[in-house]
Residue frames as a rotation matrix with the C-alpha (Angstrom) as fourth column:
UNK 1
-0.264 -0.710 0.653 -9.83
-0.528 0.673 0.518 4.83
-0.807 -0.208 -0.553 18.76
UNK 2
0.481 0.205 -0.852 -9.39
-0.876 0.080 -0.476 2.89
-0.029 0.976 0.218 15.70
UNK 3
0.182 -0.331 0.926 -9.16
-0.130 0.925 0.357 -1.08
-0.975 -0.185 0.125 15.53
UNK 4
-0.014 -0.607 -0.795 -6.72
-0.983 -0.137 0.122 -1.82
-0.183 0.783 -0.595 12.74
UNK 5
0.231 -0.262 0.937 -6.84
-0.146 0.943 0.300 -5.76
-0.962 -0.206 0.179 11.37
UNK 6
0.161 -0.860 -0.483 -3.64
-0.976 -0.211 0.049 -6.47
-0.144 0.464 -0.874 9.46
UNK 7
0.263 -0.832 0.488 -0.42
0.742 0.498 0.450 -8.68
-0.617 0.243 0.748 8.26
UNK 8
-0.169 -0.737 -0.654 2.60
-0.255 -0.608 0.752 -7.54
-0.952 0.294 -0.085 6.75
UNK 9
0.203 0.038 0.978 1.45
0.979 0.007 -0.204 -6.86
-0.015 0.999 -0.036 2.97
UNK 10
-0.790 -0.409 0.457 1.52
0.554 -0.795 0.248 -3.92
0.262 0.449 0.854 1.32
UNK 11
-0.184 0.956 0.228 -2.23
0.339 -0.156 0.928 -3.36
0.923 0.248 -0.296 1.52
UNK 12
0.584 0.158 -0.796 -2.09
0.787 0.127 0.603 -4.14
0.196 -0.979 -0.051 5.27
UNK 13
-0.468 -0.808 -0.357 1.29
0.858 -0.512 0.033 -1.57
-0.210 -0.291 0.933 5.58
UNK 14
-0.331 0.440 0.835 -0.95
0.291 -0.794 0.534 1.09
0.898 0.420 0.135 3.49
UNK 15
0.343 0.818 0.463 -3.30
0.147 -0.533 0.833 1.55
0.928 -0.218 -0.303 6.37
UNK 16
0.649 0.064 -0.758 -0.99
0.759 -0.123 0.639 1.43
-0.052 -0.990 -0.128 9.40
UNK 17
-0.550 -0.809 -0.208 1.15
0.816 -0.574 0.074 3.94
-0.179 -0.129 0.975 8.07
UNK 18
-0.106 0.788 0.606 -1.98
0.362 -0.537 0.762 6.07
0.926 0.301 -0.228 7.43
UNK 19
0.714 0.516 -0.473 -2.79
0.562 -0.019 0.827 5.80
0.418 -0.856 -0.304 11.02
UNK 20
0.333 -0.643 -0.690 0.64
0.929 0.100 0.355 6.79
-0.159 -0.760 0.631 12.11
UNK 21
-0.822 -0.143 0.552 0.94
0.382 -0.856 0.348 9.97
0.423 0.497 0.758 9.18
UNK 22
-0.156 0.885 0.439 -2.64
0.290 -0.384 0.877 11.14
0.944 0.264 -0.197 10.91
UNK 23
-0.780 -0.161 0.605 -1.74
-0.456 -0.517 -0.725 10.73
0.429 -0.841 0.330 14.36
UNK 24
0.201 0.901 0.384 -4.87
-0.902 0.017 0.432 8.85
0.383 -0.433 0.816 15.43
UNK 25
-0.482 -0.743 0.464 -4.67
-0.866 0.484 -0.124 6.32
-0.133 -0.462 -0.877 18.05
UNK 26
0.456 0.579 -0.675 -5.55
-0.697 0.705 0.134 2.62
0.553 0.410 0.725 17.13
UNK 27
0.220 -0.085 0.972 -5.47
-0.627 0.750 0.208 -0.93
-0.747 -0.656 0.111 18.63
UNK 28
-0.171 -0.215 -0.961 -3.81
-0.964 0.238 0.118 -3.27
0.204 0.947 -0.248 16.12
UNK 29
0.589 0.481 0.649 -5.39
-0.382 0.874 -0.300 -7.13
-0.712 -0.071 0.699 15.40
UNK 30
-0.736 -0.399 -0.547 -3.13
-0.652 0.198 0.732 -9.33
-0.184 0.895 -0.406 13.46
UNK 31
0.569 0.766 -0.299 -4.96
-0.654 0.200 -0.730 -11.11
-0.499 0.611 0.614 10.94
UNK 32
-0.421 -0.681 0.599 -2.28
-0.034 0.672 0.740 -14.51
-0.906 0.291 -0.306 10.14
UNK 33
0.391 0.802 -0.451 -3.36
-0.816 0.075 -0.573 -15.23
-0.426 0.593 0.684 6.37
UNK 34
-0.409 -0.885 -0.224 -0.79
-0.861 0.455 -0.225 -17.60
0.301 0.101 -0.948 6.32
UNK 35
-0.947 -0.311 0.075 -3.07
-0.299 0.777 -0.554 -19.12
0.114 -0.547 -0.829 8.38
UNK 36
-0.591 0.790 0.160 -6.17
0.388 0.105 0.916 -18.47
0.707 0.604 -0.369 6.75
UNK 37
-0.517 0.251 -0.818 -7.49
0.616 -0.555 -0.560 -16.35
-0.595 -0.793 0.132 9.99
UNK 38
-0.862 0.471 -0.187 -9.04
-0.506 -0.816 0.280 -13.74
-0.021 0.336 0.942 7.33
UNK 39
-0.257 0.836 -0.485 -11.85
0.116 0.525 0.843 -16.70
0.960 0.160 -0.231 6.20
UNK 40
-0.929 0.299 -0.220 -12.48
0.264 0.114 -0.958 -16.39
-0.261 -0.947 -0.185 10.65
UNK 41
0.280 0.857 0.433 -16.59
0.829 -0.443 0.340 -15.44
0.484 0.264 -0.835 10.66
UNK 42
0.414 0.068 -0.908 -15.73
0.654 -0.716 0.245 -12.70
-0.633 -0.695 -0.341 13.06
UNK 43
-0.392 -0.903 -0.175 -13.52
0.359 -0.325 0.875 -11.43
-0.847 0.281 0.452 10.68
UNK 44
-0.734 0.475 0.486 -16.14
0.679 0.542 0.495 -12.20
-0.028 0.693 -0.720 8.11
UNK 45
0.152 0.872 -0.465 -18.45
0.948 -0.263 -0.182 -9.42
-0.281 -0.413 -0.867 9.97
UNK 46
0.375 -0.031 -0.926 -16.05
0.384 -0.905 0.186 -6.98
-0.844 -0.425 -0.328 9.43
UNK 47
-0.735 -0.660 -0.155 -14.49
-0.444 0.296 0.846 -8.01
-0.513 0.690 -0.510 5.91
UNK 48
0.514 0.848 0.129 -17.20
-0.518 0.427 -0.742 -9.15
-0.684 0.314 0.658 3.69
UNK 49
0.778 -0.269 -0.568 -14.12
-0.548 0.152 -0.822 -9.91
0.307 0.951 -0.029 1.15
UNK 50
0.751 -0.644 -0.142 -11.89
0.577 0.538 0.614 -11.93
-0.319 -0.543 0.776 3.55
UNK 51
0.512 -0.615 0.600 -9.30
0.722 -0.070 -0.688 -9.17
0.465 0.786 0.408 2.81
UNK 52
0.422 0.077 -0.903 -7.36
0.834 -0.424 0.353 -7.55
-0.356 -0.902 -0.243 4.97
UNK 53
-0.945 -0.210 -0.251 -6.86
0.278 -0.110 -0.954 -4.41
0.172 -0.972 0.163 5.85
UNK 54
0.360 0.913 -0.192 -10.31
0.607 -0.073 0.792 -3.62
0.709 -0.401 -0.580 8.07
UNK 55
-0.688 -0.152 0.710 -10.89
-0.112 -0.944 -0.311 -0.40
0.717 -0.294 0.632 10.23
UNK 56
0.285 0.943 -0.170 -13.75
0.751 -0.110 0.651 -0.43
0.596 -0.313 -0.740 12.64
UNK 57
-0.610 -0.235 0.757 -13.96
-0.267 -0.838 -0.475 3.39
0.746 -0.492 0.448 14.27
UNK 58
-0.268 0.486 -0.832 -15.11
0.921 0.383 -0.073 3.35
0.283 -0.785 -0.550 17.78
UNK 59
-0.900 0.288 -0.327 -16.11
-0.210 -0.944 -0.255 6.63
-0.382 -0.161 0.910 17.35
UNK 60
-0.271 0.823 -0.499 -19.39
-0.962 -0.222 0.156 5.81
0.018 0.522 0.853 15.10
UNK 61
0.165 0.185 0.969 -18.92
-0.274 0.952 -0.135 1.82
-0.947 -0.244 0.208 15.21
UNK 62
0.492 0.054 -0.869 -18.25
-0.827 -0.285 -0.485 2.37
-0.274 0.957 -0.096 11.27
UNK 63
0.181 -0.714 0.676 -16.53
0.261 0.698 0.667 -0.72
-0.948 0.056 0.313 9.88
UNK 64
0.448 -0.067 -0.891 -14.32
-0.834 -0.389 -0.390 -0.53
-0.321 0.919 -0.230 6.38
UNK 65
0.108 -0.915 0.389 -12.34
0.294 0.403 0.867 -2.48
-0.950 0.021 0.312 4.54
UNK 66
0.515 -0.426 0.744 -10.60
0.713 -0.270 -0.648 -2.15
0.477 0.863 0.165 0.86
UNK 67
-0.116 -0.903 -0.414 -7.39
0.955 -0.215 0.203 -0.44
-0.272 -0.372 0.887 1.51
UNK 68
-0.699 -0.305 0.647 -8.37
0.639 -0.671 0.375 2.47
0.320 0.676 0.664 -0.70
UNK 69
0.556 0.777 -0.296 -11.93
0.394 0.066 0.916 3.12
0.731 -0.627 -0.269 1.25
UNK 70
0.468 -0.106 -0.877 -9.74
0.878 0.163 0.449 3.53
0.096 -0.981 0.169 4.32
UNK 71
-0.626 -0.771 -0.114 -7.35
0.752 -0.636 0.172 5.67
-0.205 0.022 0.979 3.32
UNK 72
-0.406 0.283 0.869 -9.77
0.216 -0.894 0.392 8.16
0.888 0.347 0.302 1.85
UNK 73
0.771 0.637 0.023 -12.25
0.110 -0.168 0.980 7.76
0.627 -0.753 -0.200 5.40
UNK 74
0.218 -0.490 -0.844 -9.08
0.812 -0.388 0.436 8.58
-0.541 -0.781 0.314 7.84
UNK 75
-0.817 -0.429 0.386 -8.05
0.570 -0.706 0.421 11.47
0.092 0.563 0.821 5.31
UNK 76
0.063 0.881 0.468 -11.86
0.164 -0.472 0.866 12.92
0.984 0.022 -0.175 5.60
UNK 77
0.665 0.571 -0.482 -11.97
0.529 0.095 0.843 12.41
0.527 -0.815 -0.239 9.07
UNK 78
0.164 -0.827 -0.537 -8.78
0.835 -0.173 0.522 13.86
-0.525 -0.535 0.662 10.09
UNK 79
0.910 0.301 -0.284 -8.29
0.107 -0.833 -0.543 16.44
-0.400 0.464 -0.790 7.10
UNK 80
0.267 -0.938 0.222 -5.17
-0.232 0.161 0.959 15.12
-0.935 -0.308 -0.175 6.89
UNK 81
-0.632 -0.628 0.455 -2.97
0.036 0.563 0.826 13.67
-0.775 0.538 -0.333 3.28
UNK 82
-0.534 0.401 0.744 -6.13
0.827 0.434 0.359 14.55
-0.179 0.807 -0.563 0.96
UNK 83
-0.669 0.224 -0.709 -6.26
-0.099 -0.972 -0.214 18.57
-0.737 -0.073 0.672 0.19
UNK 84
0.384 0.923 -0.036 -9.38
0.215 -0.127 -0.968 19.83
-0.898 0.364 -0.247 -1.89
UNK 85
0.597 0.199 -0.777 -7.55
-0.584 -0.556 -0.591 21.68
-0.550 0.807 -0.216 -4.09
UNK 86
-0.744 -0.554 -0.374 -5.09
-0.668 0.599 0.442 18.39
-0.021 0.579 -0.815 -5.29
UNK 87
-0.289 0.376 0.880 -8.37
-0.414 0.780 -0.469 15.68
-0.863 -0.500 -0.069 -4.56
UNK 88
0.969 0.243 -0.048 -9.28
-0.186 0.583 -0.791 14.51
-0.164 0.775 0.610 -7.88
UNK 89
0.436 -0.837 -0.332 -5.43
-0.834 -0.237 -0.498 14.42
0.338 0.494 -0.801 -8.80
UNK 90
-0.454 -0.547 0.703 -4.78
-0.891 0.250 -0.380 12.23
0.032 -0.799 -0.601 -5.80
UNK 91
0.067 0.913 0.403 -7.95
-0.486 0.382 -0.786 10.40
-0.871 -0.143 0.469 -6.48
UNK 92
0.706 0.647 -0.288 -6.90
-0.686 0.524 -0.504 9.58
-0.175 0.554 0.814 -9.69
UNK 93
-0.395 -0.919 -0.008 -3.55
-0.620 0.273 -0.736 8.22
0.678 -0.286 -0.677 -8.73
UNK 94
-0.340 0.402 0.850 -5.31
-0.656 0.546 -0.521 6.79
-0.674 -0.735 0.078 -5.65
UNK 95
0.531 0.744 0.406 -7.43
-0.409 0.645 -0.646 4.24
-0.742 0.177 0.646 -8.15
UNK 96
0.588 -0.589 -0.554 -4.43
-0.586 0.161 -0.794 3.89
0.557 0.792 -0.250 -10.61
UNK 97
-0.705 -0.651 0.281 -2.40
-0.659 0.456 -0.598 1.86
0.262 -0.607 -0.751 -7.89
UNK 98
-0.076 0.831 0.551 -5.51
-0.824 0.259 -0.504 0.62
-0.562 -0.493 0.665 -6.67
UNK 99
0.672 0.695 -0.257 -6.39
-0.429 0.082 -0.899 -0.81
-0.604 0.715 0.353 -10.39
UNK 100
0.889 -0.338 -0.307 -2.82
-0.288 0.108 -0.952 -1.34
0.355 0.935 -0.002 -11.38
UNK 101
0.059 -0.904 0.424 -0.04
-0.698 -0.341 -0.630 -1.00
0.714 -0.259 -0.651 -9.36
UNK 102
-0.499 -0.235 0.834 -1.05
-0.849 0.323 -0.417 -3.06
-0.172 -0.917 -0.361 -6.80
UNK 103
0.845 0.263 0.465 -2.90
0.015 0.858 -0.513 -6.20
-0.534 0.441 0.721 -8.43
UNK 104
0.908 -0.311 -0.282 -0.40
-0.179 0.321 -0.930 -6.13
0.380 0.894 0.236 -11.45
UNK 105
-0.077 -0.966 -0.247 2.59
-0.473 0.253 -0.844 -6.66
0.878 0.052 -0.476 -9.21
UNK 106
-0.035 0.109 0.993 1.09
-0.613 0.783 -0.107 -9.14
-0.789 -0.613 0.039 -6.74
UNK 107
0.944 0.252 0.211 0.68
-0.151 0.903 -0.403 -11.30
-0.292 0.349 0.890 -9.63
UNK 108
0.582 -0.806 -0.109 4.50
-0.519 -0.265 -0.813 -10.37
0.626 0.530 -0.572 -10.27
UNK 109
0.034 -0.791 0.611 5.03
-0.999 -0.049 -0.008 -11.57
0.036 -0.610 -0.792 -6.99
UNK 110
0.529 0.728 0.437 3.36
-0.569 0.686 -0.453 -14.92
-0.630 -0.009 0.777 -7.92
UNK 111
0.979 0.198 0.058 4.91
0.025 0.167 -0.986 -15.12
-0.205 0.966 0.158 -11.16
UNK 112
0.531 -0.839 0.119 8.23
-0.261 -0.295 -0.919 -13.66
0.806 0.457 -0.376 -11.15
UNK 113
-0.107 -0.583 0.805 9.31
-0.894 -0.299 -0.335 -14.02
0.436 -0.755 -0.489 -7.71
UNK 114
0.126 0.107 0.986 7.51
-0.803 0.595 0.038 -17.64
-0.583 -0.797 0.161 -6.13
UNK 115
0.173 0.074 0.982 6.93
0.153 0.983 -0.101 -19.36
-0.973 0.168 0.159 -9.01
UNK 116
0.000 -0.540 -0.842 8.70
-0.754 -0.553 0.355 -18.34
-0.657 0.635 -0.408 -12.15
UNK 117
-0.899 -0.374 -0.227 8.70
-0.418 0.582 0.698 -21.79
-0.129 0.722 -0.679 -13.51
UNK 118
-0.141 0.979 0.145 4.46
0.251 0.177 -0.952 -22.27
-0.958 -0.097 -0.271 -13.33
UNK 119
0.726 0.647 0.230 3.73
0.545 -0.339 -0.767 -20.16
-0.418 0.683 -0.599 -16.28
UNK 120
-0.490 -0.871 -0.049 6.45
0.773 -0.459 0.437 -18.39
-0.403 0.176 0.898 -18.84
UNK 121
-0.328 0.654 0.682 3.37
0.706 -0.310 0.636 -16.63
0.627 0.690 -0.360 -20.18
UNK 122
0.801 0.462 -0.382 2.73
0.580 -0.441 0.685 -15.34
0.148 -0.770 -0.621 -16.84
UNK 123
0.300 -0.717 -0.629 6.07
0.623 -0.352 0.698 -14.44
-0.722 -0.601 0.341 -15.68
UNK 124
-0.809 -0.388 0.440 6.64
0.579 -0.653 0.488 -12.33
0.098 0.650 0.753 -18.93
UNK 125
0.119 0.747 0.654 3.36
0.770 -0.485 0.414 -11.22
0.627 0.454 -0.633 -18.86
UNK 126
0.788 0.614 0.045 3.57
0.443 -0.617 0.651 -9.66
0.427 -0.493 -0.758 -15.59
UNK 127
0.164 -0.631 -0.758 7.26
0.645 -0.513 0.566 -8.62
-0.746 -0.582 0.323 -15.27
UNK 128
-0.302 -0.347 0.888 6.37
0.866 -0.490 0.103 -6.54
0.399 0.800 0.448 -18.51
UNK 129
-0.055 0.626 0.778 3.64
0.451 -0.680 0.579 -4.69
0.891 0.382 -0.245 -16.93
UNK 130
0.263 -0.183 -0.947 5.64
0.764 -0.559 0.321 -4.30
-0.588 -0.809 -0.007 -13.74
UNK 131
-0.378 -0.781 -0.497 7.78
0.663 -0.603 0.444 -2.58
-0.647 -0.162 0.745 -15.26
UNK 132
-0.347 0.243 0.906 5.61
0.444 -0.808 0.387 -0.45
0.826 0.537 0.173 -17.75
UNK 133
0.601 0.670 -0.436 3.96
0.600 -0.017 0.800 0.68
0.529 -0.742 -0.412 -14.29
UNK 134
0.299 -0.777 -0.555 7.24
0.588 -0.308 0.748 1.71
-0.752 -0.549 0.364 -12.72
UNK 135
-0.679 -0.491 0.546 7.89
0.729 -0.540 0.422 3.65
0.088 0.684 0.724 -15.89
UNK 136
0.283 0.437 0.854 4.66
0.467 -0.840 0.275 5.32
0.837 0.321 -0.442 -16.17
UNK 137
0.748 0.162 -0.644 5.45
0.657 -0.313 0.685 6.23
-0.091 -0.936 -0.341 -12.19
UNK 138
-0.066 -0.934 -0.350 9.03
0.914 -0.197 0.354 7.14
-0.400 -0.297 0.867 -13.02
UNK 139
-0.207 0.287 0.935 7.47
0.869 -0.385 0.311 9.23
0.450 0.877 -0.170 -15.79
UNK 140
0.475 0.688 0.549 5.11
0.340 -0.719 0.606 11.60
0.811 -0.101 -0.576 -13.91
UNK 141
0.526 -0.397 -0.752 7.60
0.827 0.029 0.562 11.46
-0.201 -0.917 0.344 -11.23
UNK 142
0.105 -0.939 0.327 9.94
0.994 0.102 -0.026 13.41
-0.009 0.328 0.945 -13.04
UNK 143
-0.551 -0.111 0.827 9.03
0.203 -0.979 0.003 17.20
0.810 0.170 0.562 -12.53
UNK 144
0.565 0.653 0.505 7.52
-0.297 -0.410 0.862 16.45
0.770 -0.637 -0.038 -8.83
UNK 145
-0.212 -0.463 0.860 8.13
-0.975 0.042 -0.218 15.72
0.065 -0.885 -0.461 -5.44
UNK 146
-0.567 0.645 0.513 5.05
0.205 0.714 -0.670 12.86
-0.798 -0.274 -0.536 -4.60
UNK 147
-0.767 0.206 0.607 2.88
0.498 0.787 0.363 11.82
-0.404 0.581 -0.707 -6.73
UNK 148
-0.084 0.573 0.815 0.10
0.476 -0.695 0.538 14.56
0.875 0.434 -0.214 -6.72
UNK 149
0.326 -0.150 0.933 1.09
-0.288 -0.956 -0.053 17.93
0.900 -0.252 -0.355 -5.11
UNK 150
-0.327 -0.590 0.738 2.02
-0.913 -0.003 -0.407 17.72
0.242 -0.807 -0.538 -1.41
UNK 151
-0.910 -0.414 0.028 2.53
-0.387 0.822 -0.418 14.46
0.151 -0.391 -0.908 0.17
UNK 152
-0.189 0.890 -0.415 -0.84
-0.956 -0.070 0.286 12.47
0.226 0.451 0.864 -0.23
UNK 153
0.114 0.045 0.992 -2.51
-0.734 0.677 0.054 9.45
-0.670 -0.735 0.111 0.57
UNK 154
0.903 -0.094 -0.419 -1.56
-0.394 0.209 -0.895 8.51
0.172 0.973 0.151 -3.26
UNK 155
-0.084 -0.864 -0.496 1.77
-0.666 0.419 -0.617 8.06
0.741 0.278 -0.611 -2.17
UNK 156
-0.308 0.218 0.926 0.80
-0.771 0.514 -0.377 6.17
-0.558 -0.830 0.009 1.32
UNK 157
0.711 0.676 0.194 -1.02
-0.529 0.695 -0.487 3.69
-0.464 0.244 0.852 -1.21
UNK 158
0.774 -0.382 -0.505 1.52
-0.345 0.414 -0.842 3.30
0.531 0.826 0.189 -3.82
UNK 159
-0.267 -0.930 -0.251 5.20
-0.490 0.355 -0.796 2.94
0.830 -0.090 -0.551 -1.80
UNK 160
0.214 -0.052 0.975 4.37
-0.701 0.688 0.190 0.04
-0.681 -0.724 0.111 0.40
UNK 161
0.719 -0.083 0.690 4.21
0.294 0.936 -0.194 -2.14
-0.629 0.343 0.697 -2.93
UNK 162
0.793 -0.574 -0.205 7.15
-0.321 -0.108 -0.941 -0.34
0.518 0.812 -0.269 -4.22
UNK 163
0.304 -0.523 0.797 8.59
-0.951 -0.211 0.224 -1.39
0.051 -0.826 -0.562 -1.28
UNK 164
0.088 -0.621 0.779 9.23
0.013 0.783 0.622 -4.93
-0.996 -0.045 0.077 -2.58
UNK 165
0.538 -0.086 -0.838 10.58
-0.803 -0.356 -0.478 -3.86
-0.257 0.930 -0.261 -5.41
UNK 166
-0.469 -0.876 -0.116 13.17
-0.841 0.402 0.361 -6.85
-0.270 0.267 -0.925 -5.00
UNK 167
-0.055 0.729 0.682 10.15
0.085 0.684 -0.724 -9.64
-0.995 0.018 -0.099 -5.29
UNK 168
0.805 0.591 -0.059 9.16
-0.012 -0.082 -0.997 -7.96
-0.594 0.802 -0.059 -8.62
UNK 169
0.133 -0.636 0.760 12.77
0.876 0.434 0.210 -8.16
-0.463 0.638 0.615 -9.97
UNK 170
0.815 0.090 0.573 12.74
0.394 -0.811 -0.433 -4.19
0.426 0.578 -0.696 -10.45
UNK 171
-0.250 -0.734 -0.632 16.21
0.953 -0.303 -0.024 -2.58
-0.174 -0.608 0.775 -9.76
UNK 172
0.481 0.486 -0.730 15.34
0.715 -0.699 0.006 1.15
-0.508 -0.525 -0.683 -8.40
UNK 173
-0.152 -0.926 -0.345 18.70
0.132 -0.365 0.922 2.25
-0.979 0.095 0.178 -10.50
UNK 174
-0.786 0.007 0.619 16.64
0.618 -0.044 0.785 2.21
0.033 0.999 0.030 -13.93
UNK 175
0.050 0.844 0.533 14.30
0.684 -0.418 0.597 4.37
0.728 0.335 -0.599 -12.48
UNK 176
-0.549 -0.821 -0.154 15.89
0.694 -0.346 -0.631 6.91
0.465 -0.454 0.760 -11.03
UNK 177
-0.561 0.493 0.665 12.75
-0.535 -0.829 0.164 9.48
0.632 -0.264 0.729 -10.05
UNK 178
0.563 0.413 -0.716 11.29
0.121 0.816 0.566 6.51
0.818 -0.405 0.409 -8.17
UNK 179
-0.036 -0.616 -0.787 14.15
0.933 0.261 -0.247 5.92
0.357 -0.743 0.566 -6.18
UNK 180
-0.752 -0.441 0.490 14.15
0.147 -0.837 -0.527 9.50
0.642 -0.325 0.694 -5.20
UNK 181
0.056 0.878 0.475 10.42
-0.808 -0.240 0.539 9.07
0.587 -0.413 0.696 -3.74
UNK 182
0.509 0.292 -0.810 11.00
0.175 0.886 0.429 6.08
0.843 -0.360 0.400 -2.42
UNK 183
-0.614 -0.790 -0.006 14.31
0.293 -0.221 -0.930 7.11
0.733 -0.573 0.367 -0.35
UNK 184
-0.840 -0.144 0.523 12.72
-0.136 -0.877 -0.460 10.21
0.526 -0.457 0.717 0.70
UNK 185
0.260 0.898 0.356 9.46
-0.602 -0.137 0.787 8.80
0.755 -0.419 0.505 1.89
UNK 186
0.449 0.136 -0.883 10.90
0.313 0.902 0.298 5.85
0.837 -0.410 0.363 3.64
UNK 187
-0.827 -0.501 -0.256 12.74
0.319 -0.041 -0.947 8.31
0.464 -0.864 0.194 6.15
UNK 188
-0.159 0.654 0.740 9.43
-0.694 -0.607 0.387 9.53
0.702 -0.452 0.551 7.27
UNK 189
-0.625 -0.336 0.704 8.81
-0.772 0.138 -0.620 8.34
0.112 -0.932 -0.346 10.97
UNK 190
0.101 0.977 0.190 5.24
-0.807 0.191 -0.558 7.69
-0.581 -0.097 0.808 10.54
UNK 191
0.766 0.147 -0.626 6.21
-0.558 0.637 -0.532 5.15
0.320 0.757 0.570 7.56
UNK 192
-0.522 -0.841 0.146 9.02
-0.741 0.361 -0.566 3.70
0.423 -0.404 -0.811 9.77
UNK 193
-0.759 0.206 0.618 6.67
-0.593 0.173 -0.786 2.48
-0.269 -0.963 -0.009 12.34
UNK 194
0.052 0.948 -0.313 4.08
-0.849 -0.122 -0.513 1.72
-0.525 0.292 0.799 10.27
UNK 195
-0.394 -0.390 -0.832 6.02
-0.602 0.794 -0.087 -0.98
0.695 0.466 -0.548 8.16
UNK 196
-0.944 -0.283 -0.172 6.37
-0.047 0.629 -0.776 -2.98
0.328 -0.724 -0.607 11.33
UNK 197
-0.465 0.723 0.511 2.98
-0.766 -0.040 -0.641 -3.36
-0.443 -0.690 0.572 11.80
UNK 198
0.854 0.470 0.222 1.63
-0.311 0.120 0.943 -6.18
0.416 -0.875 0.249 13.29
UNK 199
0.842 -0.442 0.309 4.87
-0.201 0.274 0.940 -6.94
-0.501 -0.854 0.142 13.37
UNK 200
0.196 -0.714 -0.672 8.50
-0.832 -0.484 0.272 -6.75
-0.520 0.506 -0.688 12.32
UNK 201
0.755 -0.251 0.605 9.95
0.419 0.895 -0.151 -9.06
-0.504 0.368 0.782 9.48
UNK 202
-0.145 -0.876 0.460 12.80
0.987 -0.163 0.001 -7.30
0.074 0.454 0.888 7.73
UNK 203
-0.546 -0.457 -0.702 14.28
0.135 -0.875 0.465 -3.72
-0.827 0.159 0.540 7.56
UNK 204
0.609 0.610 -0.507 12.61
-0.131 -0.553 -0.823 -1.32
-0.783 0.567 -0.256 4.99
UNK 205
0.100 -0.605 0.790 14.47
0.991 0.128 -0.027 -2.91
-0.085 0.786 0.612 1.52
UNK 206
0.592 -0.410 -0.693 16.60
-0.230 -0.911 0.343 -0.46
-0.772 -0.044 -0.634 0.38
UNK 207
0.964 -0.238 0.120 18.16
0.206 0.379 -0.902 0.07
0.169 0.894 0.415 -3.41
């Protein structure tokens, strides 16, 4: 059993749809940050970065957190979304979202999407380097399926935060190998359910 403590981010969406593509059964904790619940000490024991998402395995007592950490330790443990013979590929895709994708368009959502008038330096800065991001993806997209070789926990990382593509001001129609990964992953079951964890706020956007 696997205690999951969440909210509805991308980060947070990363690891319950992990859980649900592996099949392993977990107990889910929301984590309000709205309401500053991550700063909790308990929370604090298991999170050293107030950041959610956090894993503790009640198989070993193992606590994680960093989204990326997690994903690789249910992929080991299961054998599941992280073959040998694609793992550095995935790995480096796994730390390119990590490093890029996912910091450089939260600050998009900051910038371009909440507060557009704060900073015009900002809001160019970072709807440039959404969108060089979404190119380089569309880029490497173009002669595959996913992201490196067979479905992967690369793509589990990356399309939760393509998944507000409308926040970042990115229409899916200029990037047309995107949209084809994006479609095709959002019908997967395991990434249905998973969205909606801890709980439902809107339908899976759709270009």
């Amino acid at each position: 059993m696997i205690d999951l403590y969440t909210w509805t981010t991308p980060n947070g969406r990363k690891a319950s749809i992990m859980l649900e593509e592996v099949g392993l059964p977990y107990t889910t904790h929301s984590v309000n940050i709205g309401k500053n619940e991550q700063y909790e000490p308990s929370f604090l024991e298991i999170s050293p970065n107030n950041k959610i998402p956090a894993i503790v395995d009640q198989d070993n007592g193992r606590a994680l957190f960093e989204s990326g950490a997690i994903l690789m330790y249910l992929a080991e443990k299961t054998g599941m979304l992280m073959p040998e013979k694609d793992r550095w590929d995935i790995l480096q895709w796994l730390m390119w979202q990590m490093g890029g994708f996912g910091p450089m368009l939260g600050q998009a959502h900051h910038f371009v999407h909440f507060n557009p008038d704060a900073s015009e330096y900002a809001r160019k800065r970072y709807a440039a380097e959404t969108e060089r991001l979404y190119t380089v993806l569309d880029d490497h997209l173009a002669d595959r399926e996913y992201i490196a070789g067979d479905y992967s926990i690369a793509d589990v990382a990356t399309w939760p935060w393509a998944s507000r593509f409308e926040w970042q001001k990115i229409d899916l129609d200029e990037f047309e190998n995107v949209k084809r990964w994006y479609l095709a992953i959002a019908e997967r079951p395991a990434v249905q359910k998973g969205y909606h964890v801890p709980k439902f706020v809107n339908e899976i956007p759709m270009p």
